[in-house]
N, C-alpha and C positions, 0 to 999 in steps of 0.2 A: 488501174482506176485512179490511183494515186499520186502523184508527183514526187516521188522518195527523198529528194533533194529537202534536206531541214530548214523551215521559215519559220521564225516568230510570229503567228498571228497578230495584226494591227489592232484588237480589240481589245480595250485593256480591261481592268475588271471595272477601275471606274465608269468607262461607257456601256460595259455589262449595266450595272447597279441604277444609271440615268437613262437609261432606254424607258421612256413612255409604253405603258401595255397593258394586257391584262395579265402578267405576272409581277407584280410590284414587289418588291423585298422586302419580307416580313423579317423582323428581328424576335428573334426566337425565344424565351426568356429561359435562364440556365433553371429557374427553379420549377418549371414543367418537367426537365428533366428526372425519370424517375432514378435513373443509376446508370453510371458509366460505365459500358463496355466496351473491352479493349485498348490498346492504352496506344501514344500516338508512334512510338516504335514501329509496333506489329502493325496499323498499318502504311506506313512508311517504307516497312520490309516490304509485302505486300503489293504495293501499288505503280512500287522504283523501278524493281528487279524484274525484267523480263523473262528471266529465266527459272522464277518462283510460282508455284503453284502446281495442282495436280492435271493430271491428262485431260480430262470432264467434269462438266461440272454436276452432282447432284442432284435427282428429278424433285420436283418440289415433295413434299408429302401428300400420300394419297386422300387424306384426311383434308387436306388444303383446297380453295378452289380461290380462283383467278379473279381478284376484287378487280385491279386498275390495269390499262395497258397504258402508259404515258411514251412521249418521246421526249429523251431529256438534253436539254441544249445549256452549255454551259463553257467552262473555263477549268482547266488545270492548270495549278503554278507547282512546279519543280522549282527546285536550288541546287546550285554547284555550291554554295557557301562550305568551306572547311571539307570540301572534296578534292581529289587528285585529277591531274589530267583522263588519266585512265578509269576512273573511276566514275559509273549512270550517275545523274541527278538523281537525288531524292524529293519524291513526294512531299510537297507541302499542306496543299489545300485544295478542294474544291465549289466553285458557285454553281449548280445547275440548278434549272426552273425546268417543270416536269409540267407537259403539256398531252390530255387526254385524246387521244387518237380516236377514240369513239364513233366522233364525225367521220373521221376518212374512212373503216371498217371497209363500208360497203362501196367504197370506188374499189376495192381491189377485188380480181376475178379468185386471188392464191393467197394462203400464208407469204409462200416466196414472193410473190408481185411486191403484198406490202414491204418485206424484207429489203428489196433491193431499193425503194424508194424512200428507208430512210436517209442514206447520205446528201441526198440532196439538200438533205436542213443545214448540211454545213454551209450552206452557200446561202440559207434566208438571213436577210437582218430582224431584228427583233421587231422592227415597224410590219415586217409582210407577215409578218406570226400575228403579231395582232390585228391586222386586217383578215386573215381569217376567222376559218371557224372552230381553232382550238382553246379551248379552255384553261386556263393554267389552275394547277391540281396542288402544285405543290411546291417544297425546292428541296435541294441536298447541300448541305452545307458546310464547313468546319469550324467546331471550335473549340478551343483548346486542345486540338490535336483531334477529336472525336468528331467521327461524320454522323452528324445530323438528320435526319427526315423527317421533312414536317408533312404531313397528308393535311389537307385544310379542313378535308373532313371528318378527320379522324384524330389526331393528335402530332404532337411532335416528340421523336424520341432518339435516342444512340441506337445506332448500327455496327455490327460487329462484321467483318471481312471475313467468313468461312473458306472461301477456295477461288482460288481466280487459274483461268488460262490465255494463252496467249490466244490474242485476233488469230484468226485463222486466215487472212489471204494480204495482212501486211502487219504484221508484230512491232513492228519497228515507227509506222505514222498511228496505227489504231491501238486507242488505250483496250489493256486488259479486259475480258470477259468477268465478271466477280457473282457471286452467290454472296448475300448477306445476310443477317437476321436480325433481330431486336429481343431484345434480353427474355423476354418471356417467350419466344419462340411461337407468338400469335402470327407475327408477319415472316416471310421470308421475300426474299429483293432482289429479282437476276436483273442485272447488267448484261445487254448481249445487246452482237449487230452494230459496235461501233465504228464510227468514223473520227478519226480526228482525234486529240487527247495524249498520243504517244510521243515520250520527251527524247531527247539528244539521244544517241549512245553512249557518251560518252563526254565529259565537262572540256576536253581539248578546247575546244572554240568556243568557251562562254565566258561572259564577264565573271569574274569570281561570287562577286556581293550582288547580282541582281538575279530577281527572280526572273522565272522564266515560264511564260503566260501559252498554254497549249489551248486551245479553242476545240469542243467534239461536240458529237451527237450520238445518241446512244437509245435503245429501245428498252427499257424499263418494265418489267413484268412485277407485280405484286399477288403475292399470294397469304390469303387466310388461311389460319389456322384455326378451324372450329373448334378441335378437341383441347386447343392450350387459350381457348378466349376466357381473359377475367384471370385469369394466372399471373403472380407478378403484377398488377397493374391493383 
């Protein structure tokens, strides 16, 4: 489905950040922050390493039920900085804006239909997204090493990296599958279905000192946790 062959996506985060839309870049402020989870290491380990994580990923909790279904279109930058030839790029950071699928539900006949029709976002610009009919919900962010979620209508807060697997049908162009959570364990945040996002193999053929810009799309699942709401928060 894929082109295996490595390109740098021509989008860079600044043409990400100046695309006109209905997802504008909200600047997050650190002091809604209630407490940082996870430190930028662990997900660094996490996010580089292909070869990190468990078999599957955890079913949400039974307790939990299905707030948002988004698709999240954005930008990973890796680094070869202070890496060997031999040695993956590390995770640096991620941009993604989280757009509610809602509208499209009922054009699809299957779960699977929908499924296989997210890759094709790798191929929208940001002008044909806001010429539809999706809503932008949200974004995913870094800073200071900690990934971000902001829901616009619900709060913004750190996410912690519980478990990731490899893409299942090309490991090597599709970033990682991930389960994440947020400190009070009210939300939980599967990552699945990606296209697009997975870095070099290896820093052989990278500039040393530049980042290195992955462009994906990815299907975004949110779930509530009733029994841990007002916990932590």
């Amino acid at each position: 489905m894929h082109d295996e062959s490595w390109a740098v996506v021509p989008m860079s985060l600044s043409q990400l950040r100046s695309m006109a839309g209905l997802c504008l870049w909200k600047v997050v402020k650190l002091a809604r922050i209630r407490q940082t989870v996870g430190t930028k290491e662990q997900n660094q380990e996490l996010q580089a390493n292909n070869t990190t994580g468990t078999d599957m990923l955890t079913a949400p909790p039974v307790t939990s039920t299905l707030q948002y279904l988004a698709i999240g279109k954005g930008i990973i930058t890796y680094t070869c900085a202070n890496r060997t030839d031999t040695e993956a790029p590390l995770y640096v950071q991620e941009e993604t804006y989280l757009y509610d699928v809602a509208p499209l539900i009922l054009k699809f006949s299957s779960e699977a239909q929908f499924h296989s029709y997210v890759p094709r976002f790798l191929e929208y610009d940001y002008i044909s997204i806001d010429n539809s009919s999706l809503n932008c919900i949200g974004t995913v962010q870094t800073i200071s090493g900690i990934s971000i979620l902001d829901l616009y209508n619900v709060d913004a807060f750190p996410v912690e990296i519980l478990e990731v697997v490899n893409a299942p049908d090309n490991s090597q162009f599709d970033l990682q599958w991930a389960h994440s959570k947020e400190n009070s364990n009210e939300w939980e945040i599967y990552r699945v279905v990606t296209a697009g996002g997975g870095s070099p193999y290896d820093c052989g053929d990278q500039i040393i000192n530049d980042d290195i810009p992955s462009e994906y799309v990815a299907e975004y699942w949110f779930y509530h946790n009733k029994a841990n709401h007002g916990e932590g928060r």
